[in-house]
C-alpha positions in Angstrom: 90.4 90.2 127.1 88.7 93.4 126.7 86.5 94.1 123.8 88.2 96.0 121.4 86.8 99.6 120.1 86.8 101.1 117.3 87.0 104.8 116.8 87.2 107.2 113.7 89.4 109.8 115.0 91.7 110.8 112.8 93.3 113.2 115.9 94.1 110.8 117.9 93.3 107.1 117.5 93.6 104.8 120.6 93.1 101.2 120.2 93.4 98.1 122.5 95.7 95.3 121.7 96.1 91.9 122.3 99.7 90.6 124.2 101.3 88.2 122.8 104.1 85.3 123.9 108.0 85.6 123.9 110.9 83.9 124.1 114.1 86.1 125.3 117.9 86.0 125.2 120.5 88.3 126.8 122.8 90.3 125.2 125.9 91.4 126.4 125.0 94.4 127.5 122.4 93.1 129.8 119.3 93.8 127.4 117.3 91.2 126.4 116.3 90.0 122.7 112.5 88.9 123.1 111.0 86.7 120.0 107.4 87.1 119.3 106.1 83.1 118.7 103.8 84.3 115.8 106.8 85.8 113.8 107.2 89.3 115.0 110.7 89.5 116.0 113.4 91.1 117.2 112.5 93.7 120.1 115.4 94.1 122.9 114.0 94.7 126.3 116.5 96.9 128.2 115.6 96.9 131.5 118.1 95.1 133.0 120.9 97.0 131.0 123.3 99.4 132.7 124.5 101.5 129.6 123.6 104.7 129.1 124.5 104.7 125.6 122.1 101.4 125.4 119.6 103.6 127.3 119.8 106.6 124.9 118.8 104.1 121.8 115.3 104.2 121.8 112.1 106.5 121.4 111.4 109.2 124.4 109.1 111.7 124.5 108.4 114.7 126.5 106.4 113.8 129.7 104.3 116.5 129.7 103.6 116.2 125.9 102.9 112.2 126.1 100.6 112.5 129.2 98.3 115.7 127.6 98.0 113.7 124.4 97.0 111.0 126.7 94.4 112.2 128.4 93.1 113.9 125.1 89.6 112.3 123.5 91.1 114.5 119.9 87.8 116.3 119.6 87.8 119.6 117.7 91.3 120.6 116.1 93.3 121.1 119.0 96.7 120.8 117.8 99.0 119.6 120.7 102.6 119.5 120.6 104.2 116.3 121.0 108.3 117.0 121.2 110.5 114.1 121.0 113.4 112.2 120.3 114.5 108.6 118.6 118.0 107.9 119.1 119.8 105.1 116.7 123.0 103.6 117.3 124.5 104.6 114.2 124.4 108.1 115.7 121.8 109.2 113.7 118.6 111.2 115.8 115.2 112.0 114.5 113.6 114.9 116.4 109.7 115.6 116.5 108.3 112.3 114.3 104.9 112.9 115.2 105.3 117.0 114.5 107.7 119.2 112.5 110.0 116.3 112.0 114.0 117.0 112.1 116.6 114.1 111.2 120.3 114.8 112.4 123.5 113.2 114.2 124.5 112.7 117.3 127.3 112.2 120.0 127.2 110.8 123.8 130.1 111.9 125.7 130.0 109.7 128.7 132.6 111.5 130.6 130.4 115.1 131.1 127.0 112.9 130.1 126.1 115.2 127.1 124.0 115.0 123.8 125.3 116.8 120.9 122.9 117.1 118.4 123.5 118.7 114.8 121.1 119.2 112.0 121.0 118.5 109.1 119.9 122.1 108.0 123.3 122.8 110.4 121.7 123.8 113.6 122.7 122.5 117.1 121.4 121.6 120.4 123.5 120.2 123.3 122.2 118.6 126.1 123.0 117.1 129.7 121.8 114.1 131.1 120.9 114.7 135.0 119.2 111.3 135.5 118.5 108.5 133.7 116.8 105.5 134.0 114.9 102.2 131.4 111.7 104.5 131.4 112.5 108.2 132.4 115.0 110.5 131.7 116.0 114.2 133.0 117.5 116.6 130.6 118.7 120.4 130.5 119.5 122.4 127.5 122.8 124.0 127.0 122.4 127.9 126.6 118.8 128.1 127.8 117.7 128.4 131.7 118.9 125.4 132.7 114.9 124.3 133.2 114.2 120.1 133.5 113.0 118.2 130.7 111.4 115.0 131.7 111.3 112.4 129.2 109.8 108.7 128.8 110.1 105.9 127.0 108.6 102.4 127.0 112.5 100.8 127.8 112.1 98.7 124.5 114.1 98.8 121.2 114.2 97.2 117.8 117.4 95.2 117.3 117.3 96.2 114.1 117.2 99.6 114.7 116.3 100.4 110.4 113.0 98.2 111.4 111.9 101.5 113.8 109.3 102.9 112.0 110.8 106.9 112.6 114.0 105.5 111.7 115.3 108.6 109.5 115.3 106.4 106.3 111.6 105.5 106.8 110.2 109.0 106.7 111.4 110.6 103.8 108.6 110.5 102.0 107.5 113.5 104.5 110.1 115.4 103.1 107.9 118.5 101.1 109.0 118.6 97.6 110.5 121.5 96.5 108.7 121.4 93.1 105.3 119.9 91.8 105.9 116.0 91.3 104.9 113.3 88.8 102.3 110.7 89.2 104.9 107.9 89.5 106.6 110.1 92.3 103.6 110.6 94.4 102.5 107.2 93.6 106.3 106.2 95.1 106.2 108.6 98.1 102.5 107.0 99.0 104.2 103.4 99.0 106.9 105.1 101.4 103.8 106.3 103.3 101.9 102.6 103.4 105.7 100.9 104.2 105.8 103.1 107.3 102.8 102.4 108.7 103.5 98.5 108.1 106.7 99.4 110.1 104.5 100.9 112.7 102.0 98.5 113.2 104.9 95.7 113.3 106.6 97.6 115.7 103.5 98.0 117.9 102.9 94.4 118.5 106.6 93.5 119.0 106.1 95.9 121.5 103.2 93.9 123.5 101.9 97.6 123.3 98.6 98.0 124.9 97.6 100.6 122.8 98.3 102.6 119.7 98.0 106.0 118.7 98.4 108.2 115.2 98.3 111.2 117.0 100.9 113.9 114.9 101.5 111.3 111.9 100.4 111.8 108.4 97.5 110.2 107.0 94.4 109.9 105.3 93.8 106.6 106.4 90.6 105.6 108.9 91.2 102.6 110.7 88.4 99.8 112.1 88.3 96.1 112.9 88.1 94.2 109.4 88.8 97.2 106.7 90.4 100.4 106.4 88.9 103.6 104.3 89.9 106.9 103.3 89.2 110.2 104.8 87.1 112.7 103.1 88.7 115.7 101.6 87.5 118.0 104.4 89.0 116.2 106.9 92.4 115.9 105.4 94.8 117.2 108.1 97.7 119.9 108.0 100.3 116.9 108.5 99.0 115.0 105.4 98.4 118.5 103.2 102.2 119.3 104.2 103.9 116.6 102.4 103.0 117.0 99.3 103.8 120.2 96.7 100.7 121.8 97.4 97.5 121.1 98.1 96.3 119.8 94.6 98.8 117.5 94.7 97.7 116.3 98.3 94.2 115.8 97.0 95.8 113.7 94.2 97.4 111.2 96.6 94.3 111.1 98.5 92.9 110.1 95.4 95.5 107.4 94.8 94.6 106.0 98.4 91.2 105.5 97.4 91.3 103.8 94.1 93.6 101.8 95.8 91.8 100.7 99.0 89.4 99.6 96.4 91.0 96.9 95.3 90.6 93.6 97.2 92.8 92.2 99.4 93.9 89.1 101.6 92.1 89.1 104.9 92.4 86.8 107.8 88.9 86.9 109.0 90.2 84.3 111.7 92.4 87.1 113.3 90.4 88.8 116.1 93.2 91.4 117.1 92.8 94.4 114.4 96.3 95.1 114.1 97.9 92.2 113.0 94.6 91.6 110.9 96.0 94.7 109.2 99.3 94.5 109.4 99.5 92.0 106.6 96.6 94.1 104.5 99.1 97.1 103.9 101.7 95.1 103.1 100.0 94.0 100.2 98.7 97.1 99.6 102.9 98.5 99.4 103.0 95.8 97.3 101.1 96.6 94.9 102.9 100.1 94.3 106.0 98.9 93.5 
């Protein structure tokens, strides 16, 4: 196995993962339910499937977009935009997680191979599908010039699709309040916050992902082998600053982070992959806001 590295970027933070074993079983659709053997569970492999409605439910991301944030090292504060989509199979779509996030509804029509898309602040979008495949996908946009949007995804999907981490119930605590909030509220969005990234972390290894990035996603959190710590003030990002009521209230939930990373917490020193070492570290940290 490679060595694993630790960087403080809070841009863009790439890390390398362990695999881990599975057992599978097929569904009828022709996906495949794998089952972690160290208890994550309950990712659907959908390579072998032939719906394009199966197809549609998962997380795809604009080529161009993935492969520049990619190739990025995050220095300065470039801001990069990373358009996207997560589709859920209660027709429910969350546009842009990891930028100016959207949630909405939407509709397959298999028999012209469209996506209609409404918002929930009432706008539309319509799409057609011109190819589509486990890992790649070719869109155009109804109205506009008709110009290809490539799109990939990693052909994986929670079976439970509420355990997706940009599942549309598990980011409302980015939602900017409309009016300054209460200790106990910020307190309650920042459990939200922690809860997410236990989501996302979870999800990552179910994913046998080889590597994991924050890039777009609030935080204030820095992340290393063995602990995690807090940001300082000055480098507090736009995405963190925006989900709050303004940006004394920000600093207040930054505050919150660090009295709370303070405390001490169950570590399993034996655990030499950094993400599941974690994984169970912010759990208990969510915990503790309740």
């Amino acid at each position: 196995m490679n060595e694993l590295k630790k960087t403080f970027l809070f841009l863009v933070l790439t890390i390398l993962l362990f695999g881990c074993g599975a057992n599978t079983s097929k569904k009828e659709d022709g996906s495949v339910v794998k089952t972690d053997s160290t208890g994550y569970v309950g990712i659907t492999d959908l390579s072998s499937t032939k719906s394009i409605y199966t197809l549609l439910c998962q997380d795809w991301s604009y080529k161009d977009d993935a492969d520049e944030v990619d190739s990025s090292d995050g220095a300065g504060d470039l801001d990069i935009p990373y358009r996207s989509f997560s589709f859920f199979s209660d027709s429910t779509v969350v546009k842009n997680p990891r930028g100016e996030i959207q949630f909405g509804k939407w509709i397959f029509n298999n028999a012209d191979k469209t996506i209609s898309i409404k918002y929930k602040d009432g706008k539309t979008e319509k799409y057609k599908i011109r190819a589509i495949g486990v890992n790649d996908m070719t869109l155009t946009k109804n109205g506009e010039d008709k110009e290809k949007i490539l799109l990939i995804a990693d052909g994986k999907q929670e079976q439970n699709y509420t355990d997706n981490p940009f599942y549309i119930s598990n980011n409302y605590w980015r939602i900017k309040p409309k009016q300054p909030e209460s200790d106990a509220a910020i307190k309650e969005r920042l459990r939200q916050c922690i809860r997410f990234y236990v989501l996302y972390f979870k999800d990552n290894i179910k994913r046998d992902a080889t590597s994991i990035s924050f890039y777009g996603l609030p935080s204030c959190f820095a992340w290393y082998t063995g602990g995690i710590s807090i940001v300082n003030e000055e480098k507090l990002k736009a995405a963190w600053m925006n989900i709050f009521y303004n940006q004394q209230q920000a600093l207040n939930a930054r505050e919150i982070m660090e009295s709370l990373i303070s405390k001490q917490y169950n570590w399993d020193t034996t655990q030499t992959n950094w993400v599941r070492q974690t994984t169970p570290v912010l759990q208990q940290m969510c915990d503790s806001l309740k």
